[in-house]
C-alpha positions as CSV (number, residue, x, y, z in Angstrom):
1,X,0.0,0.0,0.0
2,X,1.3,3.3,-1.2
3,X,1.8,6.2,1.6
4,X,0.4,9.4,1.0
5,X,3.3,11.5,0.0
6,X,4.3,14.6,3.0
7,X,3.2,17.7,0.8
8,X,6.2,20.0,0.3
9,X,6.1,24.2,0.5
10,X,5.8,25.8,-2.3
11,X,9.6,27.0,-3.8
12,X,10.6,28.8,-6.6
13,X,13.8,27.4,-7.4
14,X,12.3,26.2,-10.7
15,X,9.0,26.4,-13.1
16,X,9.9,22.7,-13.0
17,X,8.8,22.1,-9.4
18,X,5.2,22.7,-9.9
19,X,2.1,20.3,-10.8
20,X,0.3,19.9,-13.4
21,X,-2.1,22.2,-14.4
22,X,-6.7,21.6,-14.2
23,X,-6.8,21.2,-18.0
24,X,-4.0,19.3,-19.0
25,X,-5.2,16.7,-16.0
26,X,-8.2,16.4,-17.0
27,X,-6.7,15.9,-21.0
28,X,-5.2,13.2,-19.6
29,X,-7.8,11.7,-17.8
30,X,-9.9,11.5,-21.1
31,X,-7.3,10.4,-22.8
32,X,-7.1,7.7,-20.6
33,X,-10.5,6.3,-21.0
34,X,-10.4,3.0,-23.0
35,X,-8.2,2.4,-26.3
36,X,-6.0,4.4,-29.0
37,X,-4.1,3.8,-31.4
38,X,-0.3,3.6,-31.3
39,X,2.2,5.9,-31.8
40,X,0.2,8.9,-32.4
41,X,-2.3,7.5,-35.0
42,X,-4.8,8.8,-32.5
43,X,-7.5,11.2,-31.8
44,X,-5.9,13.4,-29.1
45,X,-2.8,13.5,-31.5
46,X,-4.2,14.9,-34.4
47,X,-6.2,17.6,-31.9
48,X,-3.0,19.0,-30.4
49,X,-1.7,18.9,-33.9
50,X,-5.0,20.9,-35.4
51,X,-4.7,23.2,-32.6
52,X,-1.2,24.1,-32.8
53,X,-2.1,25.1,-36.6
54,X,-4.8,27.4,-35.4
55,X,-2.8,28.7,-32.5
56,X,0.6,29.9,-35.0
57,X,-2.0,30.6,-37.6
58,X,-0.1,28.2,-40.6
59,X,0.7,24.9,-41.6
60,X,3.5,23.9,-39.6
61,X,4.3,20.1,-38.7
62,X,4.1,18.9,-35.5
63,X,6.1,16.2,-33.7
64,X,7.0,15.8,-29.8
65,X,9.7,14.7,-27.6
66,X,9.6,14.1,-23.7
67,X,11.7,16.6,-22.7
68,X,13.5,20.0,-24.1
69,X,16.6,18.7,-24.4
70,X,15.9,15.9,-26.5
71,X,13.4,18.4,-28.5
72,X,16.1,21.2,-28.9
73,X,18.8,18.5,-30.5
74,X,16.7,16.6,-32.3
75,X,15.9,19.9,-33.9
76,X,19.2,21.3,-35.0
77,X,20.6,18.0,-35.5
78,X,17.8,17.9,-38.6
79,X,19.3,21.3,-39.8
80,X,22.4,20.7,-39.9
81,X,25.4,18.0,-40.8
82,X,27.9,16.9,-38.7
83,X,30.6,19.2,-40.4
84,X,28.3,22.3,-39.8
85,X,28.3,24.4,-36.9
86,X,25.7,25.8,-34.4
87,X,25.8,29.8,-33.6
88,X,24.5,30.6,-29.9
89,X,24.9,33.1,-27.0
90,X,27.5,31.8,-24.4
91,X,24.6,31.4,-21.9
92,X,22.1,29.4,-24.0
93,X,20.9,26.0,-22.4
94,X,22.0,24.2,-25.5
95,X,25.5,25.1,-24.7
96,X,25.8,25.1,-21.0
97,X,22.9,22.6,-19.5
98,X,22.4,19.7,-22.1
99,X,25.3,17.7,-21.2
100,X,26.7,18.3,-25.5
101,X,23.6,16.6,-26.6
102,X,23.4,18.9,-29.4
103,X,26.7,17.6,-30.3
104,X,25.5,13.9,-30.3
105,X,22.5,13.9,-32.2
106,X,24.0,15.9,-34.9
107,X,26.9,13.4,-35.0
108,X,29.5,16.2,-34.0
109,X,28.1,19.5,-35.0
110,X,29.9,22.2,-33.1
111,X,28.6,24.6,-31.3
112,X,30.4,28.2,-31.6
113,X,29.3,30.6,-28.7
114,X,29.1,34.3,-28.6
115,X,29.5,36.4,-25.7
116,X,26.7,38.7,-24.9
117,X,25.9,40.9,-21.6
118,X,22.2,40.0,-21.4
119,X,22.3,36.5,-23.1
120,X,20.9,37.9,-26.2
121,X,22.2,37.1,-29.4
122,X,22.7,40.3,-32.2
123,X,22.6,39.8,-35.7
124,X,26.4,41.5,-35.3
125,X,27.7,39.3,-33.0
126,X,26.1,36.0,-35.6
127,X,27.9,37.6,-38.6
128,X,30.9,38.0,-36.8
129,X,31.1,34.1,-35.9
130,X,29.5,33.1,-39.1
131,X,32.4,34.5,-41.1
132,X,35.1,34.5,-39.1
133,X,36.9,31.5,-41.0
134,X,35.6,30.3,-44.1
135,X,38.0,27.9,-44.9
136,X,37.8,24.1,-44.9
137,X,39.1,23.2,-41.7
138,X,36.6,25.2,-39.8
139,X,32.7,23.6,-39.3
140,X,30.6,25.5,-41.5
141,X,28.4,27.6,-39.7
142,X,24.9,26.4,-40.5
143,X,22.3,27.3,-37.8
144,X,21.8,29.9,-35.5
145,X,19.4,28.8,-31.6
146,X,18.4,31.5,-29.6
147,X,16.4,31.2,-26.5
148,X,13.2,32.8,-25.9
149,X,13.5,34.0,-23.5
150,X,17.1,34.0,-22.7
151,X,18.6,32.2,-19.7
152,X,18.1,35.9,-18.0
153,X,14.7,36.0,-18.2
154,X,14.9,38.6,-21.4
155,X,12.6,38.3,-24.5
156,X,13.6,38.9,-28.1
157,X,11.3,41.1,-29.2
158,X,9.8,41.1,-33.1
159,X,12.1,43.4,-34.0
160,X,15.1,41.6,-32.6
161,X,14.1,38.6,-33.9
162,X,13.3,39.7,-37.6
163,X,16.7,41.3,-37.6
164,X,18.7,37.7,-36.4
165,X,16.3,36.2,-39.6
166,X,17.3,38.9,-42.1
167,X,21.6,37.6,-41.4
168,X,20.6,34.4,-41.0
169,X,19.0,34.5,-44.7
170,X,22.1,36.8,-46.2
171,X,24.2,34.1,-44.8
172,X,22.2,31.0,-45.8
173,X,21.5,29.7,-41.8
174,X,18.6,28.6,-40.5
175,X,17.0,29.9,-37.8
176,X,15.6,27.8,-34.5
177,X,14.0,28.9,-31.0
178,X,14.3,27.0,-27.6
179,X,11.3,28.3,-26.6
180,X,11.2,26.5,-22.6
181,X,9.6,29.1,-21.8
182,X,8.0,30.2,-25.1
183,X,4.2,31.1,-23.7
184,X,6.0,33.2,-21.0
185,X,7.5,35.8,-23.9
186,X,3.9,35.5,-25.8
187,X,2.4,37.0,-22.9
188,X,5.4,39.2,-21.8
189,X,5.8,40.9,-25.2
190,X,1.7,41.0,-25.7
191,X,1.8,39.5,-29.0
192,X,0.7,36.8,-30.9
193,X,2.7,33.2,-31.6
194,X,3.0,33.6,-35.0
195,X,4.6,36.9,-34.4
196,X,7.8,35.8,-32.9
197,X,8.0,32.8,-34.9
198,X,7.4,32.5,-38.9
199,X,6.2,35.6,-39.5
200,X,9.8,36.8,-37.8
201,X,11.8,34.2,-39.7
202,X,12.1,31.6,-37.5
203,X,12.3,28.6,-39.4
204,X,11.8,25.6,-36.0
205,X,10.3,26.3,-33.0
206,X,10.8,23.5,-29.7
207,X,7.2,24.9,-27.9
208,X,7.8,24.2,-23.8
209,X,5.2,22.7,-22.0
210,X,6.4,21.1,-18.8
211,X,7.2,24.9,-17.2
212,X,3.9,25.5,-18.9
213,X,1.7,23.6,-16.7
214,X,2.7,20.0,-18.2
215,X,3.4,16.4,-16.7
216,X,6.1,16.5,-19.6
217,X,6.3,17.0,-23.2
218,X,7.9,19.7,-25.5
219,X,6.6,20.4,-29.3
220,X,8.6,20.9,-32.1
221,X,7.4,23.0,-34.6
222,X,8.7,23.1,-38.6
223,X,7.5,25.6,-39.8
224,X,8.7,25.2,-44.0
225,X,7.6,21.0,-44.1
226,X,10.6,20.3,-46.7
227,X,12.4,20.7,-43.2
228,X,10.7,18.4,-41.4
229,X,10.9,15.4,-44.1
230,X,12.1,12.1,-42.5
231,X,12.0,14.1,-38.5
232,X,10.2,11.1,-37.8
233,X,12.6,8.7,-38.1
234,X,14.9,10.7,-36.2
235,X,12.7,10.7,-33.1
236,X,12.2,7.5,-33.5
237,X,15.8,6.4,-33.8
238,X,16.2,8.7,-30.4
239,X,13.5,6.6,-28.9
240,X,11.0,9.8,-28.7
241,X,8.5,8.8,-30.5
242,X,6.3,7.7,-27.6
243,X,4.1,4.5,-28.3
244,X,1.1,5.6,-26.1
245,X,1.9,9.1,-27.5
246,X,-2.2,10.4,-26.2
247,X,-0.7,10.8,-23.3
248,X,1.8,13.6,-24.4
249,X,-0.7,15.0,-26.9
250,X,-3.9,14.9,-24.7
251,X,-2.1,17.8,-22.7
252,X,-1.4,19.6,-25.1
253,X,-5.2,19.8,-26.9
254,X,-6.1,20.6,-23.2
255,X,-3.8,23.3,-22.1
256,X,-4.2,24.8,-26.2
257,X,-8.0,24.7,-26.7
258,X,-9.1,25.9,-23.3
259,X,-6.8,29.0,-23.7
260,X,-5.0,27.9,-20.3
261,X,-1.2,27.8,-21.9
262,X,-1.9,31.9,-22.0
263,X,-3.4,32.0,-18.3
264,X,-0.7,29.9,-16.9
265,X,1.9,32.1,-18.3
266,X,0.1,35.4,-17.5
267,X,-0.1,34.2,-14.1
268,X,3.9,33.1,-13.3
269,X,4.5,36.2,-15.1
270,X,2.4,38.5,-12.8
271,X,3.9,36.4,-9.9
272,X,7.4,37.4,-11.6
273,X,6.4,41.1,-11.2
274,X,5.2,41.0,-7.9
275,X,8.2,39.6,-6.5
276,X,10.5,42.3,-8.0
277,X,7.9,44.8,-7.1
278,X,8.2,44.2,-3.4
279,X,11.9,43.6,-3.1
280,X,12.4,46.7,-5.3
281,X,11.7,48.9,-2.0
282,X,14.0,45.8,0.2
283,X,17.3,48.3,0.7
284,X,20.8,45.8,0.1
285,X,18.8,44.0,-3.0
286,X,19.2,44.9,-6.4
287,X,17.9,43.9,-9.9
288,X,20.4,42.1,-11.9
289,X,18.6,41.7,-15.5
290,X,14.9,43.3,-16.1
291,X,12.2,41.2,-15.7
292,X,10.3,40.6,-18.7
293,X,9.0,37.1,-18.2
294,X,8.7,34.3,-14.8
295,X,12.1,34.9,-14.1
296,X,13.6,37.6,-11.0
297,X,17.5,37.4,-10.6
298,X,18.5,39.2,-7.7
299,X,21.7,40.4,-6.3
300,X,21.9,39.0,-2.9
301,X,25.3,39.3,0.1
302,X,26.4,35.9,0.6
303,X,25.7,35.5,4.0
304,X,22.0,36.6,3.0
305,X,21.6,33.8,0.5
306,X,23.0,31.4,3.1
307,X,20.5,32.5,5.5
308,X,17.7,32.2,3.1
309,X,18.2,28.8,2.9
310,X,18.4,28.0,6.5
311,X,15.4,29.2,6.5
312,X,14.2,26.4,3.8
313,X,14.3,28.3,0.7
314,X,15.5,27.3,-2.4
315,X,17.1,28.8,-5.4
316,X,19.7,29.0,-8.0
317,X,22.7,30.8,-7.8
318,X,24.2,31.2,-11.3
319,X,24.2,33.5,-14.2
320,X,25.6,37.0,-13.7
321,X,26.0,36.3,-10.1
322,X,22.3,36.4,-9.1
323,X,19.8,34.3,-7.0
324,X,17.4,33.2,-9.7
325,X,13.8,32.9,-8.6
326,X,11.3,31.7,-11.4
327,X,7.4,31.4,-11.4
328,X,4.9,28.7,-12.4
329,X,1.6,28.6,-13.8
330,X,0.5,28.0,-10.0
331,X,2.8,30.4,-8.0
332,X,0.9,31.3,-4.7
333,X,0.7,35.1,-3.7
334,X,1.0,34.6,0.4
335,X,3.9,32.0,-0.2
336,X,5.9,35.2,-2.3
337,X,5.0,37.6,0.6
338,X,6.6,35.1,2.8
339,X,9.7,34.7,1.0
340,X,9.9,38.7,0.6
341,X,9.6,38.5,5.0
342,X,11.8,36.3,5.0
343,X,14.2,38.1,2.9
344,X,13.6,41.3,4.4
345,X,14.3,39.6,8.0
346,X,17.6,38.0,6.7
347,X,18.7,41.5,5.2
348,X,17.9,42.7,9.0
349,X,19.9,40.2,10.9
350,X,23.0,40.5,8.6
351,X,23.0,44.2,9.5
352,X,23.2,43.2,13.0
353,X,26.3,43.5,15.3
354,X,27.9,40.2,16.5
């Protein structure tokens, strides 16, 4: 007999530490009623495909992959050969948190990194990589990834993003989005899927849903088909190509068709700003990037961050220097007051005399 498992406190360490969200639970709960076909040859596949044509407003081709990594190098491994290279900012999660598994699928594609000071690529800083060497015994540039939005929370606006496009086409590279976090910039920049993706330029899109209020499951997104020809046999050969694949796809119709993929993000985003509202008037904190999405990266004293988490808290520590905080689709108001009292109390004692 399974015991009932202690419930935890809330934390915002991660987006990935929160549940799944009312409408893709109950997806899945449908889904589970009865029989499907295999290997998405059923119902709830072809809905999440239908309504990710609706949502981006084009016929793009659909697949899915159980997880971001496997989603982002499946990608550019299908845009590029294992002689080309990969152009990225220093920061992105392809280059510094997937363990060179862009490297792997693409059978040794390398990745070149740029340095940046927010984490976002310019279409500068791409033409200077891209044609830096072009001689033989360099990889071939072949495909620039940027992250949307960036490891710092930033978002790419249209703008931005049309102006990466317009290199990458001068230069003949194709252009892909790790979008983790992709409904988050939707909401942050007030704008429309289809305007940060195709209509921009961006040739693949890898469509996060686990931060987005998902068990699992990221979609990846072609948006010229040609590209997509034989992807299949790629996920397949990765083993992602799930056999009872309703069970990634009935999310996905739930969280699309209701709308809810907008709310969840709206909400961690508003979370996002109320945090950084409140600690904004907290003296011996500062902002280290501007919030734009679910992400708040604060710079903290040492011994403040220590005492944080003697008091239970728990975050990240990383880029820049800052304590990361991110927000999910079910981020609780009282528990961020809390964590602003208990920051505000730690910023007291420090100040203290011994």
């Amino acid at each position: 007999m399974l015991r009932p498992m202690t419930k935890q406190p809330q934390q915002f360490a991660s987006d990935n530490y929160s549940g799944i969200c009312p409408e893709a639970w109950v997806a899945m709960e449908e889904a589970n009623a009865g029989y499907a076909p295999a290997y998405g040859e059923d119902a709830w596949t072809e809905r999440a495909s239908a309504a990710f044509r609706k949502l981006f407003e084009t016929e793009c081709e659909m697949f899915l992959a159980f997880n971001g990594t496997a989603a982002n190098s499946l990608a550019l491994a299908s845009l590029c050969q294992s002689y080309h290279s990969v152009i990225c900012a220093e920061s992105a999660h392809v280059e510094t948190d997937e363990c060179g598994a862009p490297e792997f699928f693409s059978n040794g594609s390398k990745l070149l990194t740029a340095r940046t000071v927010d984490g976002k690529l310019t279409p500068d800083a791409i033409r200077d990589l891209a044609t830096r060497r072009r001689d033989i015994h360099f990889p071939k540039p072949r495909v620039v990834t940027i992250t949307q939005p960036t490891e710092t929370g930033q978002v790419y606006t249209p703008e931005e993003i049309r102006a990466i496009s317009g290199v990458c086409r001068e230069l003949g590279l194709s252009l892909h989005m790790d979008g983790a976090r992709f409904a988050n910039a939707c909401i942050g920049l007030n704008c429309e899927p289809a305007d940060i993706t195709w209509r921009a330029g961006v040739d693949v899109l890898c469509f996060g849903g686990t931060k987005n209020g998902m068990h699992a499951g990221e979609a990846i997104l072609f948006f010229d088909p040609k590209l997509a020809e034989d992807f299949g046999y790629r996920c397949k050969q990765a083993g992602q190509l799930a056999s009872k694949m309703r069970y990634l796809s009935a999310p996905w119709a739930g969280i699309l068709e209701s709308g809810a993929w907008r709310r969840n993000a709206a909400h961690a985003n508003a979370c996002a700003r109320r945090f950084s509202k409140a600690v904004a008037e907290v003296s011996g904190v500062s902002p280290v990037f501007p919030v734009e999405a679910n992400a708040v990266f604060l710079a903290l004293p040492d011994a403040v961050a220590e005492a944080l988490r003697a008091r239970g808290w728990r975050f990240y520590t990383f880029i820049g220097g800052g304590a990361r905080f991110m927000f999910s689709w079910d981020a609780d108001p009282a528990r961020i007051d809390a964590l602003v009292a208990d920051l505000r109390g730690c910023l007291l004692t420090s100040r203290l005399p011994d």
